[in-house]
N, C-alpha and C positions, 0 to 999 in steps of 0.2 A: 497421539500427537499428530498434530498438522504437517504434511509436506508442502512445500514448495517449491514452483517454477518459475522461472522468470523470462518472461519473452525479452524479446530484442527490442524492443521499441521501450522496454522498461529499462535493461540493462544501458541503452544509449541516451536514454534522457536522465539518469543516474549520473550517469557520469557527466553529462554535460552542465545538468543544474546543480552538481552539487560538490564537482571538482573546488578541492581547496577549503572545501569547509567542512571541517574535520568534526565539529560542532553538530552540527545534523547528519552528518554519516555515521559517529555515534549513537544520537539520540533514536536515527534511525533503527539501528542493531540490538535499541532496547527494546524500542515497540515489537519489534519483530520477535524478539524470548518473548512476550506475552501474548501477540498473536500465535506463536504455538502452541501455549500453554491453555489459550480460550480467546478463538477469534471474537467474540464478541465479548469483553472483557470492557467494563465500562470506563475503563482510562482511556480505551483506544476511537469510544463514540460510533464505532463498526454501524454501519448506515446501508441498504438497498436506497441503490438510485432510480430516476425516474427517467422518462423521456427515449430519448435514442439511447441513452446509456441504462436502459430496466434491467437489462441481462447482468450487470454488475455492481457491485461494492464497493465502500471504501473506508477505510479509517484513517484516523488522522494521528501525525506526524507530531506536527507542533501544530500551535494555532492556525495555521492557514498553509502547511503543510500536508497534501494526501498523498495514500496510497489506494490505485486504483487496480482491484481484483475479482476474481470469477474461480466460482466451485465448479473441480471439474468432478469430484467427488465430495462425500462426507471429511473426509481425511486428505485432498488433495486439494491445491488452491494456483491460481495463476495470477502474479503480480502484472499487470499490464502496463503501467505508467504510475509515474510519480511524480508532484511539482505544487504550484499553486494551486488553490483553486481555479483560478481563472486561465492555467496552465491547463488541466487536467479534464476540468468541465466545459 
């Protein structure tokens, strides 16, 4: 099973983009039971980025909801941010 980290810049844009909406802090806390079950799980669309962001990951939320993350191991992962696309990327 997957561990998880969560930096500060993920815990702070958490809470800022998604305070009050109980509806994706939920939907959130689904994806995440099956990103530990199989980060690349094909409900989740688990994607390597390109550009300035190669070094990381991301799967998605809802439709235009990501979370953006990085292996620090086989078994360990770091949540970096989360939000729009156009938030995120």
């Amino acid at each position: 099973m997957i561990e998880i980290a969560f930096s500060p810049a993920f815990e702070r844009n958490f809470r800022r983009r998604f305070k009050g909406r109980t509806y994706l802090q939920a939907r959130l806390w689904q994806r995440v039971e099956i990103f530990l079950e199989n980060p690349f799980d094909s409900r989740l669309r688990t994607h390597k980025l390109t550009g300035s962001l190669k070094e990381l990951w991301s799967f998605s939320v809802e439709y235009d909801i990501r979370v953006v993350f990085y292996f620090v191991t086989d078994e360990k992962v770091v949540f970096v941010d989360i939000g729009t696309h156009d938030e995120v990327y």
